[in-house]
N, CA, C and O atoms as a GROMACS GRO file, in nm:
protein
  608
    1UNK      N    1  13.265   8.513   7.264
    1UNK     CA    2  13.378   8.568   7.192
    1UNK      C    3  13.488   8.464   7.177
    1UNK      O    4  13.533   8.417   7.073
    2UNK      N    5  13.531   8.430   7.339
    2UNK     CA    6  13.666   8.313   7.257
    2UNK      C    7  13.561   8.179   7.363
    2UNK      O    8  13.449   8.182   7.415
    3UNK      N    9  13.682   8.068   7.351
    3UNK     CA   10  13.616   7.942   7.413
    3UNK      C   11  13.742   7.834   7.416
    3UNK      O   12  13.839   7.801   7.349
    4UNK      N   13  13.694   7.812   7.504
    4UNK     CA   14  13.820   7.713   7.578
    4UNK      C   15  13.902   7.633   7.476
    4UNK      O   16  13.836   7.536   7.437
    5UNK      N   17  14.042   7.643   7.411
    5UNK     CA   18  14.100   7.569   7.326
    5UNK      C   19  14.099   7.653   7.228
    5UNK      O   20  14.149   7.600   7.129
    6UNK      N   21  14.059   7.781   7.204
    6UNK     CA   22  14.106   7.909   7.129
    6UNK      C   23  14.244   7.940   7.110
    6UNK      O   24  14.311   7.912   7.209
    7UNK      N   25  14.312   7.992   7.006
    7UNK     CA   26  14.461   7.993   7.034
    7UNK      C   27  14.460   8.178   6.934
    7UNK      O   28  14.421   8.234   6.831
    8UNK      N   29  14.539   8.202   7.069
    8UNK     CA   30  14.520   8.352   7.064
    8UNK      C   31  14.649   8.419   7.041
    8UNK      O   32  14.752   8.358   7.069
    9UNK      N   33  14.656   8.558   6.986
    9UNK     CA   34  14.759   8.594   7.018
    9UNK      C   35  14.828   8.734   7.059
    9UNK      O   36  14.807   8.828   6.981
   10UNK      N   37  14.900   8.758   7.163
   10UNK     CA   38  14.881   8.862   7.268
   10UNK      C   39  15.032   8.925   7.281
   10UNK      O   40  15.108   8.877   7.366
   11UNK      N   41  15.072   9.022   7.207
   11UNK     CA   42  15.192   9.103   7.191
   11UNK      C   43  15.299   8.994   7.187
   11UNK      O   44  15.379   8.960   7.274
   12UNK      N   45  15.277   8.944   7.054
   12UNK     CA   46  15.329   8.836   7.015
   12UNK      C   47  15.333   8.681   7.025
   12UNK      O   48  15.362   8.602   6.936
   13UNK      N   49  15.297   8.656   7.156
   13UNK     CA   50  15.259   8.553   7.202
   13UNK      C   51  15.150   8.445   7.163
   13UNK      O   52  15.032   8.479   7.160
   14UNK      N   53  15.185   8.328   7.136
   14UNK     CA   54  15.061   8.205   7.102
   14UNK      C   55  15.064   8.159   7.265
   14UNK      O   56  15.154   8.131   7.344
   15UNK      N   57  14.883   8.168   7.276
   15UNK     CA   58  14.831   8.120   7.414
   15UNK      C   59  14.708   8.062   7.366
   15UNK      O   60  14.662   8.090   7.255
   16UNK      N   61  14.657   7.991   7.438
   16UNK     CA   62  14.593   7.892   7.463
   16UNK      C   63  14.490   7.900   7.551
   16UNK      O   64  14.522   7.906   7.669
   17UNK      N   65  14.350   7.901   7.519
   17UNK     CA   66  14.246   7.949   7.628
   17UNK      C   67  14.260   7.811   7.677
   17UNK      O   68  14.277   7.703   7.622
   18UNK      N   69  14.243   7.862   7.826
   18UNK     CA   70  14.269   7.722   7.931
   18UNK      C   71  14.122   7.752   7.967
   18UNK      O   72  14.036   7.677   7.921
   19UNK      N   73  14.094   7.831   8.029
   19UNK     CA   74  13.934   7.869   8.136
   19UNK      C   75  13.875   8.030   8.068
   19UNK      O   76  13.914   8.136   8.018
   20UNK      N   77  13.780   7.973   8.099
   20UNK     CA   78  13.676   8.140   8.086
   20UNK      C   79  13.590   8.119   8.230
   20UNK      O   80  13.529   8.017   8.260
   21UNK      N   81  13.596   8.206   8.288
   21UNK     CA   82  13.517   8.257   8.412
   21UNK      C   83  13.457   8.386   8.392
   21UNK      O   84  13.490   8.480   8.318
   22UNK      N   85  13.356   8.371   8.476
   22UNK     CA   86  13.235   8.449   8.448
   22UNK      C   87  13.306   8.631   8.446
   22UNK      O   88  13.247   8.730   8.404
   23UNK      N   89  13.424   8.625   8.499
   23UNK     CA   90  13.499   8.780   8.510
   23UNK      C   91  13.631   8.756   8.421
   23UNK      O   92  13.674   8.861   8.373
   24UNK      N   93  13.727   8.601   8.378
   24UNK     CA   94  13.795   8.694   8.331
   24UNK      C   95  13.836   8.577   8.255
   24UNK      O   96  13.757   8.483   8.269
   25UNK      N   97  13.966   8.546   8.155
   25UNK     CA   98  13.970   8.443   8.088
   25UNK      C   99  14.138   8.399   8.090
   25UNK      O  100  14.210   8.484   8.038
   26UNK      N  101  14.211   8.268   8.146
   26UNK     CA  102  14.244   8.256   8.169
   26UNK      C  103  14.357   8.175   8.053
   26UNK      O  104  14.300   8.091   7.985
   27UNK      N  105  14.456   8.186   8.034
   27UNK     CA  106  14.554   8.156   7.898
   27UNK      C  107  14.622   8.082   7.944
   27UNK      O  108  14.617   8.071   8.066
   28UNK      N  109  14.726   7.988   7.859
   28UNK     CA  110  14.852   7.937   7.858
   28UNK      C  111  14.914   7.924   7.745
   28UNK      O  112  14.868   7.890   7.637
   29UNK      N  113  15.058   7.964   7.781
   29UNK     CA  114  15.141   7.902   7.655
   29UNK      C  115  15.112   7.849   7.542
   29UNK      O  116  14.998   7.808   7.565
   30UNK      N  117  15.133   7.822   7.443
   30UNK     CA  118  15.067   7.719   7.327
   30UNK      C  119  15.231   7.670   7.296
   30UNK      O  120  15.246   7.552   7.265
   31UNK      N  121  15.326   7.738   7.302
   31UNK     CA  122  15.485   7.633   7.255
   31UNK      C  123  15.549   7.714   7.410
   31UNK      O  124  15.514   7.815   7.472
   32UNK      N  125  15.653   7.616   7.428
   32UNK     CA  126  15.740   7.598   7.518
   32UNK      C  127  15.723   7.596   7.655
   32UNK      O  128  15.790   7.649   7.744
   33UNK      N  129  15.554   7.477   7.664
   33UNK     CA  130  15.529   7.440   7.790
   33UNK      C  131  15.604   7.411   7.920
   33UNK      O  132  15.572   7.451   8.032
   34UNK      N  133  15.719   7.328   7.883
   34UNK     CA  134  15.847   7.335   7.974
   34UNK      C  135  15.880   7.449   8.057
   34UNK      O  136  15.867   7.479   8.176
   35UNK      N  137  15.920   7.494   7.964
   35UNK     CA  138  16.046   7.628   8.008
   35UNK      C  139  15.892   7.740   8.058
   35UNK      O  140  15.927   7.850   8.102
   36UNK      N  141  15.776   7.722   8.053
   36UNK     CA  142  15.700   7.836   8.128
   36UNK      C  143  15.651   7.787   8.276
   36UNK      O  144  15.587   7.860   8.351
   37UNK      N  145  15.681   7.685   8.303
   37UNK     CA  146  15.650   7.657   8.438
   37UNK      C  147  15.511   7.623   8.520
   37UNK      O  148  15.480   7.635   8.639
   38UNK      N  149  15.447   7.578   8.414
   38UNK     CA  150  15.275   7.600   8.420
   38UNK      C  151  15.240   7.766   8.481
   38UNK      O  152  15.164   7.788   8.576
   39UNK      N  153  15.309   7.864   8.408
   39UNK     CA  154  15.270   8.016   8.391
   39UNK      C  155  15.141   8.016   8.372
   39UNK      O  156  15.104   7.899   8.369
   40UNK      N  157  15.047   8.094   8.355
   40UNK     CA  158  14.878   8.132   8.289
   40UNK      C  159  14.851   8.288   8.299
   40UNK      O  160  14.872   8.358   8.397
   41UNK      N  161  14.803   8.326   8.178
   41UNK     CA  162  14.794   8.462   8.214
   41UNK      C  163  14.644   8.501   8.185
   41UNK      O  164  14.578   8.453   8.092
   42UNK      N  165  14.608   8.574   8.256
   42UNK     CA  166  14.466   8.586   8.300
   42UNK      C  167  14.404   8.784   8.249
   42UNK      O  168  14.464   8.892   8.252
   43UNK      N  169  14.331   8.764   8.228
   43UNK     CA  170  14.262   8.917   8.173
   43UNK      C  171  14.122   8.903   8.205
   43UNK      O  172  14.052   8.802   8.193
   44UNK      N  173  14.087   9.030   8.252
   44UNK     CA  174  13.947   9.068   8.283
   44UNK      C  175  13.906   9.095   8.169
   44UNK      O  176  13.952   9.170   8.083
   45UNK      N  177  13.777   9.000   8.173
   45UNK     CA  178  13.643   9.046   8.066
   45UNK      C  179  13.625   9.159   7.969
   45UNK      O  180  13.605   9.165   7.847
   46UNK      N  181  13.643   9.260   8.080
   46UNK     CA  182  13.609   9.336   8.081
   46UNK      C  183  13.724   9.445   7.980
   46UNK      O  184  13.668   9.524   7.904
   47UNK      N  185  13.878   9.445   7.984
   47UNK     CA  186  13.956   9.440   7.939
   47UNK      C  187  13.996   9.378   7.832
   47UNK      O  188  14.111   9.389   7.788
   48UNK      N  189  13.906   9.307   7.781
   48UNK     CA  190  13.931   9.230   7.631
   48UNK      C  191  13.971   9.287   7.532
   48UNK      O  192  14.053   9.252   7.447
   49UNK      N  193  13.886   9.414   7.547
   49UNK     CA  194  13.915   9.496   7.393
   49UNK      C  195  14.038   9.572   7.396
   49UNK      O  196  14.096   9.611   7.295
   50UNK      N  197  14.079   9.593   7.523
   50UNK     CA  198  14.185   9.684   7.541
   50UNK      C  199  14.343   9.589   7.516
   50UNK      O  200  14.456   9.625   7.482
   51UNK      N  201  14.295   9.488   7.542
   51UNK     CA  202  14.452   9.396   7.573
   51UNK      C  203  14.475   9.351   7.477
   51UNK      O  204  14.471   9.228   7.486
   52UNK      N  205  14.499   9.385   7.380
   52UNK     CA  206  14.556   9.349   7.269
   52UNK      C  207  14.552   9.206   7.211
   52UNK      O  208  14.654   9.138   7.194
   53UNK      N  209  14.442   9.171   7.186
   53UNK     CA  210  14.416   8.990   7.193
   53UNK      C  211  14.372   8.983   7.095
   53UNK      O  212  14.281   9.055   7.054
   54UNK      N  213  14.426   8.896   7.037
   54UNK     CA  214  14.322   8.900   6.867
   54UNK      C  215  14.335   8.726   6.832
   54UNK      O  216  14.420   8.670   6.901
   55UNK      N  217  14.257   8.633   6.730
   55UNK     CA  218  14.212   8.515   6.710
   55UNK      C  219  14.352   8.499   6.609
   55UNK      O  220  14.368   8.596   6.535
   56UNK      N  221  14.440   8.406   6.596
   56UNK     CA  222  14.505   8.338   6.534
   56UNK      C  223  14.474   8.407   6.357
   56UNK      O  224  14.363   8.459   6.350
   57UNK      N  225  14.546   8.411   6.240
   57UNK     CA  226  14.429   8.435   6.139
   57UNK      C  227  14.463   8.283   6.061
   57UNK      O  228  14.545   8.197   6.090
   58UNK      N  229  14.380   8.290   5.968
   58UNK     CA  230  14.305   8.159   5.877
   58UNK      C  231  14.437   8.158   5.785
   58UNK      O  232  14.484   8.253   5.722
   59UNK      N  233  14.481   8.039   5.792
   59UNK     CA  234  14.535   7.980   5.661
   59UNK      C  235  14.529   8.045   5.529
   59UNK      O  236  14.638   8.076   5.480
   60UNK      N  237  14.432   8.069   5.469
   60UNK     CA  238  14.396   8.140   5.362
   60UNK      C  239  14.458   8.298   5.370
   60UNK      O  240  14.515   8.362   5.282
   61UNK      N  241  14.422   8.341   5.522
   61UNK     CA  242  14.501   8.478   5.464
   61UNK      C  243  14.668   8.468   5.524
   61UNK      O  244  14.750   8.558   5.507
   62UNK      N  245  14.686   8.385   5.570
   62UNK     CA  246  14.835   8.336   5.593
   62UNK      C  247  14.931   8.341   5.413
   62UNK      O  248  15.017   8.412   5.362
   63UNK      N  249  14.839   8.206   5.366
   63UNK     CA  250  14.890   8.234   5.223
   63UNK      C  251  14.870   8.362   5.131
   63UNK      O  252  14.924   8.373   5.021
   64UNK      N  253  14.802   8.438   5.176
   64UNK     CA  254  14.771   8.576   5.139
   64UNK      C  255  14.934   8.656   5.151
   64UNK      O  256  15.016   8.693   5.067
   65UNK      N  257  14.930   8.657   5.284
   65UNK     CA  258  15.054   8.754   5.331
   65UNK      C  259  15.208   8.672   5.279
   65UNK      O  260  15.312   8.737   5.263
   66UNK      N  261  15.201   8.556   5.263
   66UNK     CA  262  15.309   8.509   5.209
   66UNK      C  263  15.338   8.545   5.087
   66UNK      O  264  15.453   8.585   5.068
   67UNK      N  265  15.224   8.541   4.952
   67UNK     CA  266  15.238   8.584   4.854
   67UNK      C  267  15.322   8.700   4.827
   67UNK      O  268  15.432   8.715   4.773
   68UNK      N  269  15.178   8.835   4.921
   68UNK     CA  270  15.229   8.940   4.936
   68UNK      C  271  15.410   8.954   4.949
   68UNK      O  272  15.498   9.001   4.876
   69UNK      N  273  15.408   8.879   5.092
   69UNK     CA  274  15.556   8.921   5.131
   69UNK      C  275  15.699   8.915   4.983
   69UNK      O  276  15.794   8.993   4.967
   70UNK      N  277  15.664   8.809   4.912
   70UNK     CA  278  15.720   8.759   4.809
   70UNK      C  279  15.718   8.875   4.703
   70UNK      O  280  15.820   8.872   4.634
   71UNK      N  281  15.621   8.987   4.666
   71UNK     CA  282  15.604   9.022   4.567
   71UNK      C  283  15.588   9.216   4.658
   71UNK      O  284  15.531   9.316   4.614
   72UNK      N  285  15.639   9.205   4.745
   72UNK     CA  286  15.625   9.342   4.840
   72UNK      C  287  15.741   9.461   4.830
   72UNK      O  288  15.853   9.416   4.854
   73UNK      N  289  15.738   9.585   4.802
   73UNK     CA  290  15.871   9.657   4.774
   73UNK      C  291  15.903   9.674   4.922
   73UNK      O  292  15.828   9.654   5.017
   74UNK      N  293  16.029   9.714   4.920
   74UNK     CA  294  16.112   9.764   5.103
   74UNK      C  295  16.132   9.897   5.074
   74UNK      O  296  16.193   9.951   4.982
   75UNK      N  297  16.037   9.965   5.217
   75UNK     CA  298  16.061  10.061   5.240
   75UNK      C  299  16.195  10.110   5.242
   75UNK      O  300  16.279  10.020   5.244
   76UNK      N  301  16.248  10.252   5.243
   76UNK     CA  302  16.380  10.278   5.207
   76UNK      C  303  16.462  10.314   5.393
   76UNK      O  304  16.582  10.311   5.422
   77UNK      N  305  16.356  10.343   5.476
   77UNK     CA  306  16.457  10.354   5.627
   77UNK      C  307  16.370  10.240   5.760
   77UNK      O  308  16.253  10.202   5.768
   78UNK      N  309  16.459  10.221   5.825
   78UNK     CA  310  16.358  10.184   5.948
   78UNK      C  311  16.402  10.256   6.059
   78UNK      O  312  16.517  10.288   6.089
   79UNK      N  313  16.268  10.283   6.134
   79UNK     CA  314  16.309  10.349   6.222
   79UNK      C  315  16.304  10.242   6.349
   79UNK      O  316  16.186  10.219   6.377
   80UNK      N  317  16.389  10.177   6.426
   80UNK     CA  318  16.442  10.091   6.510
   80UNK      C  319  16.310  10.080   6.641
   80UNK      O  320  16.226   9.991   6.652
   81UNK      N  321  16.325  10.181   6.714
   81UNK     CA  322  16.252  10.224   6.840
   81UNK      C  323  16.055  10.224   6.750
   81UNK      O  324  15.943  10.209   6.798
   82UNK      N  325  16.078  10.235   6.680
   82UNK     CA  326  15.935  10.252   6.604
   82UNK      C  327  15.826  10.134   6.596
   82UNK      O  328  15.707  10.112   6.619
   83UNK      N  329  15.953  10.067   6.545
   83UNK     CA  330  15.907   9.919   6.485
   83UNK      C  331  15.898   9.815   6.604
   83UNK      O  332  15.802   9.738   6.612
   84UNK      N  333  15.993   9.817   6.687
   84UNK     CA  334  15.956   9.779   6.780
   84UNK      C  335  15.849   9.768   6.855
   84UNK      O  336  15.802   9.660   6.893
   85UNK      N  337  15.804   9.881   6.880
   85UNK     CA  338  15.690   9.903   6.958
   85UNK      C  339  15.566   9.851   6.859
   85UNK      O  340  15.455   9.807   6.889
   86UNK      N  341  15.610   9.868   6.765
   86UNK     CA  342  15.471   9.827   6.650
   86UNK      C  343  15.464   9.640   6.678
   86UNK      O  344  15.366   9.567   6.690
   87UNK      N  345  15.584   9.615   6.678
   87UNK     CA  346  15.523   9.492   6.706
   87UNK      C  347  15.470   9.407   6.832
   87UNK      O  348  15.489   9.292   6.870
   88UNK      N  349  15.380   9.539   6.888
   88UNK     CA  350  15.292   9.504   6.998
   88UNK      C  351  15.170   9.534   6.942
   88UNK      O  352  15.084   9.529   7.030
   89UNK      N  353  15.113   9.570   6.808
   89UNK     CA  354  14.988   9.603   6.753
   89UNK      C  355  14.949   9.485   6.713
   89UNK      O  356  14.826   9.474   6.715
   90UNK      N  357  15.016   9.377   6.671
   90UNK     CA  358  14.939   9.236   6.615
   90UNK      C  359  14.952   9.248   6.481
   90UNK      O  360  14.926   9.135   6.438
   91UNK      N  361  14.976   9.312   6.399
   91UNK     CA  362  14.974   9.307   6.272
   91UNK      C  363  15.062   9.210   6.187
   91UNK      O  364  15.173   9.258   6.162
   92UNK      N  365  15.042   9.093   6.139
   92UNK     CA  366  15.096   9.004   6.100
   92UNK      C  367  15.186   9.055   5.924
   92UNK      O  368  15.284   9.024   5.856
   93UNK      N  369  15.106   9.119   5.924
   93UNK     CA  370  15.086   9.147   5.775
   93UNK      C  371  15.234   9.267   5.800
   93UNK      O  372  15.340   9.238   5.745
   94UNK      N  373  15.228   9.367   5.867
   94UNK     CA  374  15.335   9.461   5.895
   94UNK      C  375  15.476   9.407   5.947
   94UNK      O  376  15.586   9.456   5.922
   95UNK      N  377  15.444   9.290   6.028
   95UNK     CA  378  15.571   9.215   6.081
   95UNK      C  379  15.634   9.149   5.941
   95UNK      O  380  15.746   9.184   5.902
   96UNK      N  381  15.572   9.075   5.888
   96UNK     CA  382  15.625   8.983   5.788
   96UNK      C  383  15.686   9.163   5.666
   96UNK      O  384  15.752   9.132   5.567
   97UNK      N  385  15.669   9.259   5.676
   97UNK     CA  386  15.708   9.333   5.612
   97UNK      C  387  15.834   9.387   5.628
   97UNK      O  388  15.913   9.416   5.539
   98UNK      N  389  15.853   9.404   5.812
   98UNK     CA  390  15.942   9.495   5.851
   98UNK      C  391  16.062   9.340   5.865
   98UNK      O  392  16.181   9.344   5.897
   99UNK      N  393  15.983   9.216   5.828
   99UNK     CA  394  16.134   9.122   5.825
   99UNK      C  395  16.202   9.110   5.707
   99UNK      O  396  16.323   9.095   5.698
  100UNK      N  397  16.101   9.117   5.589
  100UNK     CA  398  16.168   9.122   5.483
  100UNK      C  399  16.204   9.252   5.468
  100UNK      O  400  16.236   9.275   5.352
  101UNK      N  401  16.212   9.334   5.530
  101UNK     CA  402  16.310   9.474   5.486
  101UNK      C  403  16.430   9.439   5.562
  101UNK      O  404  16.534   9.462   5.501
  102UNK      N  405  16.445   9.382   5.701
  102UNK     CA  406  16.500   9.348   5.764
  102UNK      C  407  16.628   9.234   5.707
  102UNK      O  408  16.749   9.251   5.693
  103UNK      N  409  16.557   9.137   5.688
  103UNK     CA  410  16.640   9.052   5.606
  103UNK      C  411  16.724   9.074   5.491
  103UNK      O  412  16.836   9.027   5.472
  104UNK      N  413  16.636   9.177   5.394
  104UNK     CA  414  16.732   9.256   5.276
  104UNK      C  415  16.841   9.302   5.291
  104UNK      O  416  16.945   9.285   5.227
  105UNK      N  417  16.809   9.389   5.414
  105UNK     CA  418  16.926   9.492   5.479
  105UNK      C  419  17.054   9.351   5.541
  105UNK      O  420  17.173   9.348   5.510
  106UNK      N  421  17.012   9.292   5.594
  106UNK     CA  422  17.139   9.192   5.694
  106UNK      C  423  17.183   9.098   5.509
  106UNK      O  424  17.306   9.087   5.509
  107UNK      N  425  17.136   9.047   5.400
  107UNK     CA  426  17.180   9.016   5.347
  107UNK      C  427  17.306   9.091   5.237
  107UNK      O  428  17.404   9.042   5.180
  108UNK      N  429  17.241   9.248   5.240
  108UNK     CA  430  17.355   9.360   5.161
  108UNK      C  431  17.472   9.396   5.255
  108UNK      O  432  17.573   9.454   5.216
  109UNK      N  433  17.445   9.348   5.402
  109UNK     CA  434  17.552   9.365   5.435
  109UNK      C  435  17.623   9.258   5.509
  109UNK      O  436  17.692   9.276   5.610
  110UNK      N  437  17.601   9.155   5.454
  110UNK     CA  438  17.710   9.001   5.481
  110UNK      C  439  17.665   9.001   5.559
  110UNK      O  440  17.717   9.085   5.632
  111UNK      N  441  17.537   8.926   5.632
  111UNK     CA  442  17.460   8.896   5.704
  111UNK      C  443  17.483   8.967   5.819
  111UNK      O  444  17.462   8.898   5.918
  112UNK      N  445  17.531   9.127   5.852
  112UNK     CA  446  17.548   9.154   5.961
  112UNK      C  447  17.428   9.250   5.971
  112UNK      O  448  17.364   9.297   5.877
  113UNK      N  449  17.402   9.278   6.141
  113UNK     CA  450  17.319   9.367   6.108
  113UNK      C  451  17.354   9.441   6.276
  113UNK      O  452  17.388   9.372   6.373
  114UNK      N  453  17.334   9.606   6.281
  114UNK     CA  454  17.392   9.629   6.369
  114UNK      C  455  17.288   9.592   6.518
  114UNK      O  456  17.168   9.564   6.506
  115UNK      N  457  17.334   9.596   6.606
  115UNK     CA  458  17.272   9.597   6.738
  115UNK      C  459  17.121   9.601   6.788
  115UNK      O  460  17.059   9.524   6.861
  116UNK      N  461  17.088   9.708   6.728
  116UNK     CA  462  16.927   9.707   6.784
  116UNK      C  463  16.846   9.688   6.669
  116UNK      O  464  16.724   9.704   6.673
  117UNK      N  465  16.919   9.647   6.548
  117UNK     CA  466  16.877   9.600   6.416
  117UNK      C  467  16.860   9.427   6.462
  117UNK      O  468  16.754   9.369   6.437
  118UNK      N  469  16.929   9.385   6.504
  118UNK     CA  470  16.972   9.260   6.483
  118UNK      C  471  16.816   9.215   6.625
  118UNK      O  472  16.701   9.176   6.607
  119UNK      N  473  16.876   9.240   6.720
  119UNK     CA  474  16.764   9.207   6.839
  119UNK      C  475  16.609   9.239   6.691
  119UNK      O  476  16.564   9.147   6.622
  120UNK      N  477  16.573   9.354   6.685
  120UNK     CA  478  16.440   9.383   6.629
  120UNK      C  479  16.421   9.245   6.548
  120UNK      O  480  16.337   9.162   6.583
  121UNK      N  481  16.533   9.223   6.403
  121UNK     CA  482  16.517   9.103   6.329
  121UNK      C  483  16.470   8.963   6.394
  121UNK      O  484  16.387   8.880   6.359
  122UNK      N  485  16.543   8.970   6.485
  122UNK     CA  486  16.564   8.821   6.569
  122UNK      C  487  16.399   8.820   6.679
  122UNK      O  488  16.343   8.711   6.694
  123UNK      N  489  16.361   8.898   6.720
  123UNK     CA  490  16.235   8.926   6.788
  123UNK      C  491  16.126   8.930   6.681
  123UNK      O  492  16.020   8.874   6.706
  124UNK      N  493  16.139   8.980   6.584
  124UNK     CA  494  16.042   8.977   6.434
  124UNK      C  495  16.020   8.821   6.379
  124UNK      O  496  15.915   8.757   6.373
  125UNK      N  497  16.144   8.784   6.343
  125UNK     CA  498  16.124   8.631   6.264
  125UNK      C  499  16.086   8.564   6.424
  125UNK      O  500  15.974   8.525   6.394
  126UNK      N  501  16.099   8.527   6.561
  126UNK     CA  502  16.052   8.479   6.649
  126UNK      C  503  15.875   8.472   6.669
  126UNK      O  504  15.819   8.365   6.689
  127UNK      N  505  15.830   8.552   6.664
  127UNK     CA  506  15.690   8.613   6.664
  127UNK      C  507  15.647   8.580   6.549
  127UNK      O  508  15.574   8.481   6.558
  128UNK      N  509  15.658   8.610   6.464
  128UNK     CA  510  15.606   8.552   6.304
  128UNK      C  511  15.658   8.417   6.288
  128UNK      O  512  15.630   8.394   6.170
  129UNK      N  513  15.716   8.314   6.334
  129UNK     CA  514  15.738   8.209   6.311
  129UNK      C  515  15.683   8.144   6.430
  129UNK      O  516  15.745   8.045   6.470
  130UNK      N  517  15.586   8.179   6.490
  130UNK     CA  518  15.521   8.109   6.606
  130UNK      C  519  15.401   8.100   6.567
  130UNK      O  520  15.338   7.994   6.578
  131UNK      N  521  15.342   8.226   6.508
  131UNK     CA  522  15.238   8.234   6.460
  131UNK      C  523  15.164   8.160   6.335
  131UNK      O  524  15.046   8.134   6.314
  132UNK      N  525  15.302   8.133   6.251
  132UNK     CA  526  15.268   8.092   6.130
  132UNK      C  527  15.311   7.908   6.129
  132UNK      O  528  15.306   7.821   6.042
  133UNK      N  529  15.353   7.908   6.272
  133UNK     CA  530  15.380   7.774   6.316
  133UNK      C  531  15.213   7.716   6.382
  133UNK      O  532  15.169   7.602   6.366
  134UNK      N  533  15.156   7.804   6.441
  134UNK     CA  534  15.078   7.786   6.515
  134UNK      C  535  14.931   7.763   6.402
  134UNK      O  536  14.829   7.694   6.399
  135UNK      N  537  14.974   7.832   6.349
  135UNK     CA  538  14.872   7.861   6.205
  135UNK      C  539  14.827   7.726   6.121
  135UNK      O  540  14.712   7.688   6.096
  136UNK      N  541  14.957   7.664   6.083
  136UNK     CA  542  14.986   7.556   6.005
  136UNK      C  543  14.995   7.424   6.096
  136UNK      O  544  15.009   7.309   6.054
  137UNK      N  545  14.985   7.464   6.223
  137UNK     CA  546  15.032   7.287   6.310
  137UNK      C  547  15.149   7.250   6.257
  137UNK      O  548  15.145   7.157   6.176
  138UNK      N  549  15.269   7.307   6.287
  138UNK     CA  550  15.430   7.276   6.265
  138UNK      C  551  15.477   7.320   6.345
  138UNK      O  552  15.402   7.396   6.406
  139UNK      N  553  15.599   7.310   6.393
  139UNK     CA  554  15.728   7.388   6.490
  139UNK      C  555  15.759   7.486   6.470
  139UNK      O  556  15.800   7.514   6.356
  140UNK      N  557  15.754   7.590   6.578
  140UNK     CA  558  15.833   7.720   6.516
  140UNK      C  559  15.982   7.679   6.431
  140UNK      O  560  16.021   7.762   6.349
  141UNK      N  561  16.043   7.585   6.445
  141UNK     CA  562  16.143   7.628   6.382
  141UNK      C  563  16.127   7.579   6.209
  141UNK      O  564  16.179   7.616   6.103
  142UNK      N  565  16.065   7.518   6.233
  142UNK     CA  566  16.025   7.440   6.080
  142UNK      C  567  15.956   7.581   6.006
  142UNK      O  568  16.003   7.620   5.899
  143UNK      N  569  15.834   7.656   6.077
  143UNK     CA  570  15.805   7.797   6.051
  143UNK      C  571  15.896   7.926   6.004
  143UNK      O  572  15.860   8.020   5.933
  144UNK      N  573  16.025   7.904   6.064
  144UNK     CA  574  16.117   8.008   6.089
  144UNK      C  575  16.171   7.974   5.886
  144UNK      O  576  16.192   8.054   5.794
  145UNK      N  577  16.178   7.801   5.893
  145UNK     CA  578  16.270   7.806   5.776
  145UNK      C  579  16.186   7.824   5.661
  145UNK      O  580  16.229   7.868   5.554
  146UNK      N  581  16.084   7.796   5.678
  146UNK     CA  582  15.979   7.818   5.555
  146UNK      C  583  15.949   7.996   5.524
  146UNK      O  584  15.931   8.043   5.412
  147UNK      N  585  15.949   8.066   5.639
  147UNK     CA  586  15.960   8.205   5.614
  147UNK      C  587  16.093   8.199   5.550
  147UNK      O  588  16.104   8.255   5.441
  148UNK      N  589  16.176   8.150   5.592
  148UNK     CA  590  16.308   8.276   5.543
  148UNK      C  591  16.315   8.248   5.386
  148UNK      O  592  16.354   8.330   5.303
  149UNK      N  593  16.258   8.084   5.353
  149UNK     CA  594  16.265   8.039   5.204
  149UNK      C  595  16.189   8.153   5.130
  149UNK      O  596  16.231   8.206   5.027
  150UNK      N  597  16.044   8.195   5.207
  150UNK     CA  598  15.934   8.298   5.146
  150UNK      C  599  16.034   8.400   5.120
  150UNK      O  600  16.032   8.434   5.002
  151UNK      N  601  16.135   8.468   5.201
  151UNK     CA  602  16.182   8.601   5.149
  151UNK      C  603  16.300   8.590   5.060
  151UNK      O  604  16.335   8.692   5.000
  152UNK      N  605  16.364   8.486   5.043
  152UNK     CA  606  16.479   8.451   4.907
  152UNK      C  607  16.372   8.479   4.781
  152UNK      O  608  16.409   8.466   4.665
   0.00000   0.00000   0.00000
């Protein structure tokens, strides 16, 4: 299923298959080696399907969802506590959605956005700009600016 040098990604997170052992498979970081302390996070085998782990996706459908995002209508409410939690499902395609609704909203209102709006935004473009950093071999932040160009 995966193999050592796999780059995965796990309720938001880019990790890095370090080890596979015969019971369980063992991760690291993929950005901000520093600041994690040689951390590793480890999952049973057996637990694969359950833990929310899914393969990086392909370039091709990267530029897929970019298009999309570019040419996508905004839903008319968000529900705060909702979305949140959604972005523990992996869905790349739903994140890059709920930022450009996100972003719409903080630009109609002079870039403000209230409180648990603002955290959600700021946790949304973080996660999707790791991914799509990770995707492309660039910096999240170089990622971050190329998204926000996608939603102008």
């Amino acid at each position: 299923m995966f193999k050592v040098g796999d780059l995965l990604v796990r309720f938001g997170k880019i990790l890095k298959v370090a080890e596979i052992k015969d019971d369980s498979i063992e991760m690291r970081p993929f950005f901000n080696l520093k600041s994690s302390n040689g951390l590793t996070y480890s999952i049973q085998t057996q637990n694969l399907d359950s833990g929310k782990i899914r393969k990086l996706i392909t370039k091709e459908k990267l530029q897929q969802l970019l298009q999309l995002l570019k040419n996508a209508s905004l839903p008319t409410e968000i529900n705060v506590l909702k979305n949140k939690l959604s972005l523990n499902t992996q869905n790349l395609g739903e994140s890059l959605q709920l930022l450009k609704t996100l972003w719409h909203e903080k630009q109609n209102h002079s870039g403000f956005l209230p409180g648990g709006r603002l955290s959600l935004y700021q946790q949304t473009l973080a996660q999707v700009s790791d991914e799509v950093a990770a995707v492309k071999g660039i910096l999240p932040e170089e990622a971050k600016r190329l998204i926000l160009t996608s939603l102008k």
